[in-house]
DRENDO-1510 file (C-alpha; in Angstrom, 1 decimal, always signed):
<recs>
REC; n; res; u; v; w
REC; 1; UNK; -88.7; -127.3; -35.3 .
REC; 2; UNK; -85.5; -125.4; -35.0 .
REC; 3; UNK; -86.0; -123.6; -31.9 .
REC; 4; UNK; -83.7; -124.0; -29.1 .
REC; 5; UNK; -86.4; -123.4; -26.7 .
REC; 6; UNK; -88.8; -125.7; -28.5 .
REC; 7; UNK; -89.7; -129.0; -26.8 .
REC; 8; UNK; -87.5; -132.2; -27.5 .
REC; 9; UNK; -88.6; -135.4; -29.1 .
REC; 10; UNK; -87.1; -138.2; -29.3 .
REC; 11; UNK; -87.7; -140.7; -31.8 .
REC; 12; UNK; -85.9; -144.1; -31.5 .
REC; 13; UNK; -87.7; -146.1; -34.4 .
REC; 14; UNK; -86.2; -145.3; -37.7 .
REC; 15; UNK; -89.9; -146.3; -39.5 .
REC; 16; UNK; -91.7; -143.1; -38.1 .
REC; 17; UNK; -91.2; -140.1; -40.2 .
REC; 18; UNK; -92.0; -136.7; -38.2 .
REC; 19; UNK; -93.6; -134.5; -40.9 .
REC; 20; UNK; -96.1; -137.2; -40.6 .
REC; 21; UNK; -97.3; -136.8; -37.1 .
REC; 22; UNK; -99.7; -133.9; -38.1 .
REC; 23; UNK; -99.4; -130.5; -38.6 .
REC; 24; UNK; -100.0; -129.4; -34.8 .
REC; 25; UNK; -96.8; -130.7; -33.9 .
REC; 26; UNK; -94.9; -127.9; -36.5 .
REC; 27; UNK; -96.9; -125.2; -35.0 .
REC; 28; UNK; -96.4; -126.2; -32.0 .
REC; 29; UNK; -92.3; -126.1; -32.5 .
REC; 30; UNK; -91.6; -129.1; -31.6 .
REC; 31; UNK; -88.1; -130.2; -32.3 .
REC; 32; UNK; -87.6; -133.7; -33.3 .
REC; 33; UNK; -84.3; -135.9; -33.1 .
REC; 34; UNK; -84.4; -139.5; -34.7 .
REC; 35; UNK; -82.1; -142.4; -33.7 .
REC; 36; UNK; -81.8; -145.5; -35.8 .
REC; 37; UNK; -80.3; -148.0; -32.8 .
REC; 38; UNK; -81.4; -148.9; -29.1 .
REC; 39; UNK; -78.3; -148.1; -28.0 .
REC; 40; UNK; -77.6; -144.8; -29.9 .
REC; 41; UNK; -81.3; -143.6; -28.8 .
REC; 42; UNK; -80.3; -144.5; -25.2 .
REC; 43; UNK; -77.1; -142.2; -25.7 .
REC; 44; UNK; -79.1; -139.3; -26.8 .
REC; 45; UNK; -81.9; -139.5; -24.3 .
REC; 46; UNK; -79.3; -139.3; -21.3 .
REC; 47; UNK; -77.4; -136.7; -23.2 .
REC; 48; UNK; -80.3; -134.7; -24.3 .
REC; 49; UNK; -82.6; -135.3; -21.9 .
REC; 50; UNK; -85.6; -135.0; -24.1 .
REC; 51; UNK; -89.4; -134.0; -22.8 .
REC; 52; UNK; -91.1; -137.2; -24.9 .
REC; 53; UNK; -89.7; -140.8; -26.4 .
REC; 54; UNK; -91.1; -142.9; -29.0 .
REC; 55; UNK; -89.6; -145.9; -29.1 .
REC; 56; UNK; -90.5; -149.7; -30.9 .
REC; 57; UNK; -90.3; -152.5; -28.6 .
REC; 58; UNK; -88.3; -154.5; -31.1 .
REC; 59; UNK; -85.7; -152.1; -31.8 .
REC; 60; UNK; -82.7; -153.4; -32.3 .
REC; 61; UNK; -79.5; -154.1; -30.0 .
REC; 62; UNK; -81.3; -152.4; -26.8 .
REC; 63; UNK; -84.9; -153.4; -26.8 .
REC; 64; UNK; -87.6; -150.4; -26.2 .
REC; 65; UNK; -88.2; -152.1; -23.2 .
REC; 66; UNK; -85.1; -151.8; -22.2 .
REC; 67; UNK; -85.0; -148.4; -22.9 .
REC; 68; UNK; -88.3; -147.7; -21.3 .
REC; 69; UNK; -87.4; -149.0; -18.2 .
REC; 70; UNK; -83.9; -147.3; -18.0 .
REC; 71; UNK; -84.6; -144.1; -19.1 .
REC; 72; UNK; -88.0; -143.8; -16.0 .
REC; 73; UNK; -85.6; -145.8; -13.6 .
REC; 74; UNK; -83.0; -142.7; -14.2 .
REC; 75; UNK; -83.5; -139.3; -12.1 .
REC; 76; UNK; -82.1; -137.3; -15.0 .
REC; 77; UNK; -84.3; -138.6; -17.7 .
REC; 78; UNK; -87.7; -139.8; -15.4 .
REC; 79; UNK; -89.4; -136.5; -16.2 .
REC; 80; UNK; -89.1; -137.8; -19.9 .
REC; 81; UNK; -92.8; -138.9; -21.6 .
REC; 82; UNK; -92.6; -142.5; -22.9 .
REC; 83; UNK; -94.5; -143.6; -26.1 .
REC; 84; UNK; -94.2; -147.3; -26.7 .
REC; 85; UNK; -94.8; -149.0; -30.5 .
REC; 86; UNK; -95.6; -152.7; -30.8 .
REC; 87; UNK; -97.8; -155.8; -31.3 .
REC; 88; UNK; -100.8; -155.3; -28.7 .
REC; 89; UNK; -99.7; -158.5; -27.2 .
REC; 90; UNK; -96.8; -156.9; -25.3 .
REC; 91; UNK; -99.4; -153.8; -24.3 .
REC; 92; UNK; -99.5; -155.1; -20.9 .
REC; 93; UNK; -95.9; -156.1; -20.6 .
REC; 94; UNK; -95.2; -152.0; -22.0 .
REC; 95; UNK; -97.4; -150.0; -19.7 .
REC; 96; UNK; -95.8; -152.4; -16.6 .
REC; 97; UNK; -92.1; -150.9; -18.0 .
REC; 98; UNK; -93.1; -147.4; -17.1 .
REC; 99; UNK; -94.1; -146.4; -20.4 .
REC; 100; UNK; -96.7; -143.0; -20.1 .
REC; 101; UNK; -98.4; -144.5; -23.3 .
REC; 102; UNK; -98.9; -147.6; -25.4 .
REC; 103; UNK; -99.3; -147.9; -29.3 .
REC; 104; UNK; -100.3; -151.0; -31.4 .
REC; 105; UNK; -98.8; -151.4; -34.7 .
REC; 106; UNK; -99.8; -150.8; -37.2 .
REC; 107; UNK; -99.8; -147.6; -35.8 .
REC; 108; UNK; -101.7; -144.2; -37.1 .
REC; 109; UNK; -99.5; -141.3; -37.4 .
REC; 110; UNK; -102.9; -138.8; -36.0 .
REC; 111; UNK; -103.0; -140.8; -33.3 .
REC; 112; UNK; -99.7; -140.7; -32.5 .
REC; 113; UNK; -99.8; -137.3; -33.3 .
REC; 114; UNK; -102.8; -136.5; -30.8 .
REC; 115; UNK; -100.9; -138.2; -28.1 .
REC; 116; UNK; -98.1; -136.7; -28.1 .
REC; 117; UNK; -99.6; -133.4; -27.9 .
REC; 118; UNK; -101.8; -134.6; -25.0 .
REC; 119; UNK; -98.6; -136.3; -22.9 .
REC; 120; UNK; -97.0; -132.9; -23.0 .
REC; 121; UNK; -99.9; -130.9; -22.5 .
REC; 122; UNK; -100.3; -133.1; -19.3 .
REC; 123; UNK; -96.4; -132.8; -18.2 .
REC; 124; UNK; -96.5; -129.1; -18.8 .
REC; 125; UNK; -99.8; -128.5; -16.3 .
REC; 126; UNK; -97.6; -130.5; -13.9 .
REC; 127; UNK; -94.7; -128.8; -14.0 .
REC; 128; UNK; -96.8; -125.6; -14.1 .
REC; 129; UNK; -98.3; -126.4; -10.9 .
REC; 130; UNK; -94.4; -127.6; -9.4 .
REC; 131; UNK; -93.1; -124.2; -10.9 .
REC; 132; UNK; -95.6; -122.7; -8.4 .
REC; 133; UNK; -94.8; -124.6; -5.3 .
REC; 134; UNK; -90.5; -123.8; -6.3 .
REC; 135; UNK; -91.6; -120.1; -6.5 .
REC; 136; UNK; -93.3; -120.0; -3.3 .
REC; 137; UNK; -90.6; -122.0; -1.8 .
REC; 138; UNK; -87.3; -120.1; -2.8 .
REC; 139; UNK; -88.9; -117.1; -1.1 .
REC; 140; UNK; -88.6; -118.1; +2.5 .
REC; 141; UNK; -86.1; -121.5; +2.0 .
REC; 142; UNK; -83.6; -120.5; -1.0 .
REC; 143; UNK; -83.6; -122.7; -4.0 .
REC; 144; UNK; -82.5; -126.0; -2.6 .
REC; 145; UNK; -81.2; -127.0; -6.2 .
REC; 146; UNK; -77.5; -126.3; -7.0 .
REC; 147; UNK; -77.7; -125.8; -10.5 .
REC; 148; UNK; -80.4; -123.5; -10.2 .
REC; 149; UNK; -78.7; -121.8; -7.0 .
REC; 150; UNK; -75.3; -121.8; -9.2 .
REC; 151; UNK; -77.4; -120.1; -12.4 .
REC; 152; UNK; -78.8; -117.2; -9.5 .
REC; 153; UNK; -75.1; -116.8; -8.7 .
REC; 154; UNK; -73.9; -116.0; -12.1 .
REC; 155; UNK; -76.6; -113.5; -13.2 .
REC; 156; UNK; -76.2; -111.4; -10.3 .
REC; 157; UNK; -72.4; -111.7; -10.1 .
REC; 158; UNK; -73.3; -110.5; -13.7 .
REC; 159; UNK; -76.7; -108.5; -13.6 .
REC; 160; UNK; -75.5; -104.9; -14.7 .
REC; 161; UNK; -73.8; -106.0; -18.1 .
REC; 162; UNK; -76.7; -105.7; -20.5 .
REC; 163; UNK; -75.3; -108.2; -22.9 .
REC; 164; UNK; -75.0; -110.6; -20.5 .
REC; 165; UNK; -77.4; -113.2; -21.6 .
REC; 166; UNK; -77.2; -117.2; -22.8 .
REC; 167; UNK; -74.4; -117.6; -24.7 .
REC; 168; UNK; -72.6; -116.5; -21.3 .
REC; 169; UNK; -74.6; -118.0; -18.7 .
REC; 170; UNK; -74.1; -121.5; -20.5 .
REC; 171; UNK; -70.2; -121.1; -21.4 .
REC; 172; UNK; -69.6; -119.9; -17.5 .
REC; 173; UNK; -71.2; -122.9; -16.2 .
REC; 174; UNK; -69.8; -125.1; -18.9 .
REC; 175; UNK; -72.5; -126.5; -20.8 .
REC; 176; UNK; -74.1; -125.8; -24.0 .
REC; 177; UNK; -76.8; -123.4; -24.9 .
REC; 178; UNK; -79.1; -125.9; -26.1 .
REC; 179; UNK; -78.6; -128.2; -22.6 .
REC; 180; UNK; -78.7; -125.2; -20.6 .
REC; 181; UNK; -82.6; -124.1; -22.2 .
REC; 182; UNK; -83.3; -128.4; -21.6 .
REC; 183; UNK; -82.1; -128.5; -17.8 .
REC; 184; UNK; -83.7; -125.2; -16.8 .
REC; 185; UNK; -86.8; -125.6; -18.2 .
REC; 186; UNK; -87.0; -129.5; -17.2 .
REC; 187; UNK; -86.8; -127.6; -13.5 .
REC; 188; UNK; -88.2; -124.4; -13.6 .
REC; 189; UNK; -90.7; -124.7; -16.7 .
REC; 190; UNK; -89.0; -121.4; -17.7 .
REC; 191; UNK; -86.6; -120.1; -20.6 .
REC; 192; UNK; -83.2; -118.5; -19.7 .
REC; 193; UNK; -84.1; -115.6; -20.3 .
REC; 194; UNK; -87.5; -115.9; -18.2 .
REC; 195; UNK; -85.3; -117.0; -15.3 .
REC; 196; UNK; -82.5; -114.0; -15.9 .
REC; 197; UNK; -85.5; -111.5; -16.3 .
REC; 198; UNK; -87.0; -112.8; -12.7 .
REC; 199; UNK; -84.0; -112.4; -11.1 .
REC; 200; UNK; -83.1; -108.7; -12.6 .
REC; 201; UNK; -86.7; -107.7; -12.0 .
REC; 202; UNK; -87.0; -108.9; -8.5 .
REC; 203; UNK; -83.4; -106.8; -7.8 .
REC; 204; UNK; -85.0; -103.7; -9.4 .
REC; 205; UNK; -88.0; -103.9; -6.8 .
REC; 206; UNK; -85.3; -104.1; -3.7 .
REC; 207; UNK; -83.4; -101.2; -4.9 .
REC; 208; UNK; -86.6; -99.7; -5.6 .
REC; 209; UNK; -88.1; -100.2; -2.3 .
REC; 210; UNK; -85.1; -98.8; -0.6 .
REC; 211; UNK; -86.1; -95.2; -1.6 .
REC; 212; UNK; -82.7; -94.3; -2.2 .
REC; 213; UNK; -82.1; -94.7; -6.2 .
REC; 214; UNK; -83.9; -92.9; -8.7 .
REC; 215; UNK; -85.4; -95.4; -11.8 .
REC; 216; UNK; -82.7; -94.4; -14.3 .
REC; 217; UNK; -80.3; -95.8; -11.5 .
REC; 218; UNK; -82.0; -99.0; -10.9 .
REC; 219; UNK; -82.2; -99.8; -14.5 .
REC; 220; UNK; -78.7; -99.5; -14.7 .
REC; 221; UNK; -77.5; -101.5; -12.1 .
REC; 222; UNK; -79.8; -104.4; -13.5 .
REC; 223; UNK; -78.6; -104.3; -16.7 .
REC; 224; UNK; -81.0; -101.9; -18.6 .
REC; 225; UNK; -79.5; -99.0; -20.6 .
REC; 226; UNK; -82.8; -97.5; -21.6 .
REC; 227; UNK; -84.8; -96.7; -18.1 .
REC; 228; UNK; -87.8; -96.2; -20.4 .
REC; 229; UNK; -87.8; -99.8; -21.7 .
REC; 230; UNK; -87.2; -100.5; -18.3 .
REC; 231; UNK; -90.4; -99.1; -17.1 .
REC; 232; UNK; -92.5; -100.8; -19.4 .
REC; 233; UNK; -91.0; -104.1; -18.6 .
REC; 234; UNK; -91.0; -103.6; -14.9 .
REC; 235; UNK; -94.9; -102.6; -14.8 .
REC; 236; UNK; -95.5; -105.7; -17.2 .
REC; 237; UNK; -93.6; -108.2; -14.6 .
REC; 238; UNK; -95.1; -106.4; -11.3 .
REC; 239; UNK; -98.3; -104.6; -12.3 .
REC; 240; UNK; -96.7; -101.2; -10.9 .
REC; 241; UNK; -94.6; -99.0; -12.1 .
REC; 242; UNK; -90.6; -98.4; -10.6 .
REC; 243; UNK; -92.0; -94.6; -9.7 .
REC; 244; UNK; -94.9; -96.2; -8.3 .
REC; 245; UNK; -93.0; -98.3; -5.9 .
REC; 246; UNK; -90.4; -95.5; -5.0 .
REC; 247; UNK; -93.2; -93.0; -4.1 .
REC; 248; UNK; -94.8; -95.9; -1.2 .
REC; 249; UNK; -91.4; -96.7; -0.2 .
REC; 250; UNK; -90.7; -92.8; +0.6 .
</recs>
């Protein structure tokens, strides 16, 4: 649960214990953040901007109600998965705050479990499908996102230093690694270093396709000291290889 890259959950209910929401959920590397207070869990979703909440309705000082409803009222925390805990009474009242799921108590931590693995299951297929339609997009129309556009900027201001990676891309644009991994994957679906890969790759088939620079040149002005390695990389991300694509451009 550890990983940087792992998805986020966010638990604001200090009665749930995480080891207990099945095993899937470790394999899966899920990383799990507990908050004890309404308005401490509130602080963390907007700062942390987690993929799933699981809140009780009764917490204290801000009411998971509350909660629900500002966190899927909010564009920078909408995307976020709701899991509501409470009396079935207030189902109703629970689903009609936005939440993506309601849970009676007492509540069954497999259930629970189950759930949360089938919310973001669901949110990933979505984004899947959005990463798609971005893709297809930012071919003819450019990126129409700033932060993305602003991310582009930096790696190829930057996309002949092979150690240029992370660490760099998130102290440049002044946020942390962790936040950087949350925001780009919350709009691309990708990892940094998907994204950086992308964009080095897709510079390595323009230089390529120009006919002028041999492959040992092209790997170096993206960044690759070993044109071998980035052979095999380039054939795994296009299908071809860079001599391949240098012989039909000549």
């Amino acid at each position: 649960m550890n990983s940087e890259d792992g998805r986020l959950i966010l638990i604001i209910e200090n009665s749930i214990n995480p080891y207990n929401l099945g095993r899937k959920i470790s394999r899966n590397s899920f990383r799990v953040i507990e908050s004890d207070g309404g308005e401490e869990g509130l602080s963390l979703a907007r700062q942390l901007k987690p993929d799933l909440v699981i809140c009780d309705i009764s917490t204290s000082s801000v009411g998971g109600m509350s909660i629900c409803t500002e966190l899927k009222s909010d564009a920078e925390t909408s995307h976020a998965s709701v899991i509501l805990l409470g009396p079935v009474s207030q189902q109703i009242d629970g689903l009609r705050a936005g939440a993506d799921d309601y849970i009676s108590l007492p509540f069954d931590s497999q259930v629970l479990g189950l759930k949360i693995e089938n919310l973001i299951r669901l949110r990933d297929a979505m984004r899947g499908k959005v990463v798609q339609e971005m893709s297809a997009q930012s071919d003819s129309n450019g990126l129409n996102d700033q932060f993305l556009e602003k991310l582009e900027q930096l790696v190829l201001e930057n996309i002949a230093d092979p150690d240029f990676g992370v660490h760099e891309m998130a102290f440049q644009i002044g946020i942390s690694v962790s936040v950087l991994y949350r925001k780009l994957r919350l709009r691309t679906g990708a990892t940094v270093n998907e994204f950086v890969k992308t964009i080095r790759m897709k510079g390595a088939m323009k230089l390529l396709e120009t006919g002028i620079y041999n492959v040992a040149e092209v790997a170096a002005a993206i960044g690759y000291e070993d044109s071998k390695y980035f052979s095999k990389e380039f054939r795994k991300f296009f299908g071809e290889t860079p001599t391949e694509v240098k012989r039909r451009a000549k």
